[in-house]
TORVEX-824585 format. One record per residue: residue number from 0; residue in one letter; x, y, z of N, C-alpha, C, CB in turn. Coordinates in steps of 0.2 Angstrom, whole numbers. Glycine has a CB too. Example, Ala and Ser with C-alpha at 12.3 -4.5 7.8 and 13.67 -1.06 7.14 Angstrom:
% residues 2
<site 0,"A",<66,-28,39>,<62,-22,39>,<66,-16,39>,<57,-22,45>>
<site 1,"S",<64,-11,35>,<68,-5,36>,<64,0,39>,<70,-3,29>>
***
This chain:
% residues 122
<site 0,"X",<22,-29,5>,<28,-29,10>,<33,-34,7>,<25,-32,17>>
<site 1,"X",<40,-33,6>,<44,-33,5>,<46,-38,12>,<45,-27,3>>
<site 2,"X",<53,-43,6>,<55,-50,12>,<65,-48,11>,<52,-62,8>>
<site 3,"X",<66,-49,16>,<75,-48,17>,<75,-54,19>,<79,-43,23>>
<site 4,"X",<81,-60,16>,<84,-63,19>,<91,-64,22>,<82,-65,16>>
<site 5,"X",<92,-64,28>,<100,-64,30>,<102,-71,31>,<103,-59,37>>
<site 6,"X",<108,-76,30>,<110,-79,31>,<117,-77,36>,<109,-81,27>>
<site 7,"X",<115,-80,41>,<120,-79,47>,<126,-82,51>,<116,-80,52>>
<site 8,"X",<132,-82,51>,<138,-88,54>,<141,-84,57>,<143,-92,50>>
<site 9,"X",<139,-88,66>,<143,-84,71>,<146,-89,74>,<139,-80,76>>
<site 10,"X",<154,-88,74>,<156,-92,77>,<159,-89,85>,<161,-93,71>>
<site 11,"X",<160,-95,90>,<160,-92,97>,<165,-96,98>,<154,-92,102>>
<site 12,"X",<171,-96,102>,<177,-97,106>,<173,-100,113>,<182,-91,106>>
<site 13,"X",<172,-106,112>,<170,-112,118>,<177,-115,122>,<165,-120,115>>
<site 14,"X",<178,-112,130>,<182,-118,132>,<181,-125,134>,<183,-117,136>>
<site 15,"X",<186,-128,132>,<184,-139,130>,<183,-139,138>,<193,-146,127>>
<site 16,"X",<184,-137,143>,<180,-137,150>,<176,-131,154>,<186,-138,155>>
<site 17,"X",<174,-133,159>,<173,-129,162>,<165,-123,161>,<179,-126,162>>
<site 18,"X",<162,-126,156>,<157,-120,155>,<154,-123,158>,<153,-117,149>>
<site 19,"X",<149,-119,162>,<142,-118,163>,<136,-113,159>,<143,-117,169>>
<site 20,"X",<130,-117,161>,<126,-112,157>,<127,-108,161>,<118,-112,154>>
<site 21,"X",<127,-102,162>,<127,-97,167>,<133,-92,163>,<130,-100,176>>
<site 22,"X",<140,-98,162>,<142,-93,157>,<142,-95,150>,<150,-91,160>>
<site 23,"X",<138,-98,148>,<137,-96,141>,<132,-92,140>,<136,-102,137>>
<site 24,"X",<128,-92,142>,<123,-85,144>,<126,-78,146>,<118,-86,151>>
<site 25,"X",<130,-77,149>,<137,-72,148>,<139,-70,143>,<143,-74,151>>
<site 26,"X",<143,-78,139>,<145,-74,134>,<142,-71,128>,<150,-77,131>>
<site 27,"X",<135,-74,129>,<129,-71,123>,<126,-64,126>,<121,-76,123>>
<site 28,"X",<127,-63,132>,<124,-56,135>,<131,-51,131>,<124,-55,146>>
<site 29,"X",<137,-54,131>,<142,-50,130>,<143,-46,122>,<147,-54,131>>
<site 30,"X",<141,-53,119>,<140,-52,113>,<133,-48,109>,<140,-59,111>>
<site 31,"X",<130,-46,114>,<123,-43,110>,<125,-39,107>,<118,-40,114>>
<site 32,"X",<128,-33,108>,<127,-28,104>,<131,-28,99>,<128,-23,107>>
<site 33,"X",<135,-30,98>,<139,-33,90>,<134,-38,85>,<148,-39,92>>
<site 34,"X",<130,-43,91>,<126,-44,84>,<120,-41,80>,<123,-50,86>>
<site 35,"X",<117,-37,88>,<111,-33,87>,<113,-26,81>,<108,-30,96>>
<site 36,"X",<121,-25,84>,<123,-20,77>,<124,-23,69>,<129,-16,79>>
<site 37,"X",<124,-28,70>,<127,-31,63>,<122,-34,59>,<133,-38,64>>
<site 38,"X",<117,-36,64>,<110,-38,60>,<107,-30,58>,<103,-43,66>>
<site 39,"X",<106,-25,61>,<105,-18,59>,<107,-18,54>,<107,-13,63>>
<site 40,"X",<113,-16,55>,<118,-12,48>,<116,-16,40>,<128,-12,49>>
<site 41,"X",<116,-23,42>,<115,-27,36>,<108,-25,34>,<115,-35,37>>
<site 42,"X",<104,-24,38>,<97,-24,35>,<96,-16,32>,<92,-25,43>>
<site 43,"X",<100,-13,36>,<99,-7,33>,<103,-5,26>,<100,-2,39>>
<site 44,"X",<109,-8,26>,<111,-9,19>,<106,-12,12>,<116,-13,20>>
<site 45,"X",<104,-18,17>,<97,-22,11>,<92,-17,8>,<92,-28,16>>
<site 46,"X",<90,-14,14>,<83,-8,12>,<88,-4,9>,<77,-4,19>>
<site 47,"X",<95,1,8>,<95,6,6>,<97,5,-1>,<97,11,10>>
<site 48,"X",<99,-2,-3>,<100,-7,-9>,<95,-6,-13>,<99,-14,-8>>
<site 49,"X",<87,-8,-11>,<83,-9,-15>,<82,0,-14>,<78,-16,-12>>
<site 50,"X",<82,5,-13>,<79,10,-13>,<83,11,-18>,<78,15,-8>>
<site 51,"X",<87,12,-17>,<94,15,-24>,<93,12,-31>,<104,12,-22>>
<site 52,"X",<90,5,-31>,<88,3,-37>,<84,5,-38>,<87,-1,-38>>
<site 53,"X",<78,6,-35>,<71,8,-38>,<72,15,-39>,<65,6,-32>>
<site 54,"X",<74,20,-37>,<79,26,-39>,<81,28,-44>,<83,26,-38>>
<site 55,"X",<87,23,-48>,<89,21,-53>,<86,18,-59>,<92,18,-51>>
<site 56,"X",<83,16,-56>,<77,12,-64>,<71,16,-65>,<74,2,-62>>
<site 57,"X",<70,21,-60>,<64,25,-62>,<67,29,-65>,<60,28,-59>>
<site 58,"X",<72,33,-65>,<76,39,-68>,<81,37,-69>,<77,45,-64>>
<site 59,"X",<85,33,-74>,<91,31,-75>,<95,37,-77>,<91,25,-80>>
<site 60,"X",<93,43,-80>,<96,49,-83>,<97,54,-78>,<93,51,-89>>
<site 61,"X",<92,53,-73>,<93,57,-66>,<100,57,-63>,<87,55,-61>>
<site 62,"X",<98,49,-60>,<101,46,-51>,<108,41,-56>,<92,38,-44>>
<site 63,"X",<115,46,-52>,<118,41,-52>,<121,37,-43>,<124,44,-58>>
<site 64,"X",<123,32,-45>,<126,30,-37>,<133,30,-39>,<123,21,-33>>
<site 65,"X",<133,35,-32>,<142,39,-30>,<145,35,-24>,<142,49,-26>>
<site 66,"X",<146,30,-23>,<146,26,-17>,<143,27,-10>,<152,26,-17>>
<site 67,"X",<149,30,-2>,<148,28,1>,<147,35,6>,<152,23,1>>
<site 68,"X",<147,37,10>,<151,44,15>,<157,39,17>,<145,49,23>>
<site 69,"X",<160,47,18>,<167,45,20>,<168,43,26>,<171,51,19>>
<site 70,"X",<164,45,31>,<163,46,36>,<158,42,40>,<163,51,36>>
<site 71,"X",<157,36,45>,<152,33,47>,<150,36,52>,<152,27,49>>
<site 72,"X",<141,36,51>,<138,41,57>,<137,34,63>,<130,45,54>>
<site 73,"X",<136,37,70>,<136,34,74>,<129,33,76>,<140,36,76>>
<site 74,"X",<123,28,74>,<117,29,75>,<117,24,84>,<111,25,68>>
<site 75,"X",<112,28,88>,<111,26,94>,<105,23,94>,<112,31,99>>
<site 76,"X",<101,17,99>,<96,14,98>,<94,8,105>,<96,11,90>>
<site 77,"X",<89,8,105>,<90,4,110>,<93,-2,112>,<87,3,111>>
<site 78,"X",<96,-5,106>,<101,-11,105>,<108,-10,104>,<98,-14,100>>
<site 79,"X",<109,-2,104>,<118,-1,105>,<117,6,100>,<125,-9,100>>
<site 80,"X",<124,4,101>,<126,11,95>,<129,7,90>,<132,19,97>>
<site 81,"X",<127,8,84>,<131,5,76>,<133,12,73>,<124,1,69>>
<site 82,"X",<140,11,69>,<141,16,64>,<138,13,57>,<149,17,63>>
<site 83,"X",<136,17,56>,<136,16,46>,<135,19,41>,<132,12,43>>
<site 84,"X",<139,18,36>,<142,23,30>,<136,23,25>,<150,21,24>>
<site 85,"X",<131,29,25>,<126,28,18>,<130,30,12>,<119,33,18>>
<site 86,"X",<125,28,8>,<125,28,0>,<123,35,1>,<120,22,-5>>
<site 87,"X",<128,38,-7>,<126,43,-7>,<124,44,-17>,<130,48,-2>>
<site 88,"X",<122,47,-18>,<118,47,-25>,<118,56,-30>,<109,45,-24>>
<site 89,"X",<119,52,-34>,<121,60,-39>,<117,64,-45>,<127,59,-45>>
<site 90,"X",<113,69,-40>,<108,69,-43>,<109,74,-51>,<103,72,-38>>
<site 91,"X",<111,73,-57>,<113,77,-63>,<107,83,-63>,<113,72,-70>>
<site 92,"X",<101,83,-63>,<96,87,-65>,<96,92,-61>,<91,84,-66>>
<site 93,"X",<96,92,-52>,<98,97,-49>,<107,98,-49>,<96,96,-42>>
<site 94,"X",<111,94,-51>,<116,95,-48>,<122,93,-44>,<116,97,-46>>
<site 95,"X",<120,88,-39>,<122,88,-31>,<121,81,-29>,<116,94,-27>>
<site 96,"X",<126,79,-23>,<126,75,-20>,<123,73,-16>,<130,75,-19>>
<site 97,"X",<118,68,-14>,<115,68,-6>,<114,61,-3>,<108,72,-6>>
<site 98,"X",<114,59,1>,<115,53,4>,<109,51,9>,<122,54,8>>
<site 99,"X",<107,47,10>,<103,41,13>,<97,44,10>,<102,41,22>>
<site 100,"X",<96,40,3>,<88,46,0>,<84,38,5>,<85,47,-13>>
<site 101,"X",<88,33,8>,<80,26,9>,<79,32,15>,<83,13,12>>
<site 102,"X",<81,37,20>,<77,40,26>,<71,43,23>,<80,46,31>>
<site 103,"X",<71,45,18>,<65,50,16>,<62,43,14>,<66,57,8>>
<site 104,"X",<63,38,11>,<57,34,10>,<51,29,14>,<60,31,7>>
<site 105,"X",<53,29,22>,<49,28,27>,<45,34,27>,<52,26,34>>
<site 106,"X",<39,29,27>,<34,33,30>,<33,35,35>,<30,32,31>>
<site 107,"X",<36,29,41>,<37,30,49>,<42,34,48>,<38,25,55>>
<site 108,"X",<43,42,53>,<50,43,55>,<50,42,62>,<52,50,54>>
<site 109,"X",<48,40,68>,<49,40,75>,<57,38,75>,<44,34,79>>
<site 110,"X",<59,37,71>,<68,34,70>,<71,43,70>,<71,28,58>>
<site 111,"X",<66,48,69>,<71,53,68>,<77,52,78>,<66,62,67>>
<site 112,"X",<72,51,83>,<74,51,88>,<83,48,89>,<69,46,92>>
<site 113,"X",<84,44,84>,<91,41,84>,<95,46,79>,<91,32,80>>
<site 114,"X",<92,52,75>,<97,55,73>,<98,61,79>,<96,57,65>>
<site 115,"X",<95,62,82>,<95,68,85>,<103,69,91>,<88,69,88>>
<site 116,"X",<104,76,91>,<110,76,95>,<108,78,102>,<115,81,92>>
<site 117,"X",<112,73,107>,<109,73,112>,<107,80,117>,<112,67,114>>
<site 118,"X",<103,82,122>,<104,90,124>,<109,92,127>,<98,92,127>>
<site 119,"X",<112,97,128>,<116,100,131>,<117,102,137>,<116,104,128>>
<site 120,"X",<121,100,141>,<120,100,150>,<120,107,149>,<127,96,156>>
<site 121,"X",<119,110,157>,<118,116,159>,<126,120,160>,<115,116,167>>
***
């Protein structure tokens, strides 16, 4: 098992009067989903980091890294919705571009639930 470290600085705009806990507990409720999404996307950059290396150094003549998608997908979850741009990689031996190889490297997929599009009203 594998350790991520993040180091964290959130800075919050306090009025010099007038708080109470009641609203500082507000403004943390407010704030959730920007942090819950920023801790995510970091983490998930960290893991699709170390996949791309480990990629790279098994096959250095295979896998090249092509940067980013152009485009951020919009993952939904119980803690918000985060955009984020995967890596994408070049595979020489087939050919071809493809992006997020770290999804194929969980074992768990119960996460497919967050790619799926949602169902279509009547």
């Amino acid at each position: 098992m594998g350790e991520i470290t993040m180091d964290l600085r959130l800075v919050f705009k306090i009025p010099d009067s007038g708080l109470t806990i009641n609203g500082l507990i507000q403004g943390l409720k407010k704030s959730s989903p920007e942090l819950h999404g920023t801790i995510i996307s970091t983490l998930m950059k960290a893991i699709e980091e170390q996949i791309i290396e480990q990629k790279l150094s098994q096959e250095p003549q295979r896998y090249r890294a092509n940067g980013h998608q152009s485009k951020p997908r919009k993952l939904r979850s119980s803690l918000g919705t985060i955009s984020y741009r995967f890596a994408q990689l070049v595979d020489r031996k087939e050919n071809r571009t493809f992006a997020s190889p770290w999804l194929k490297s969980f074992p768990f997929l119960p996460m497919t639930i967050l790619w799926r599009k949602p169902p279509k009203g009547p």
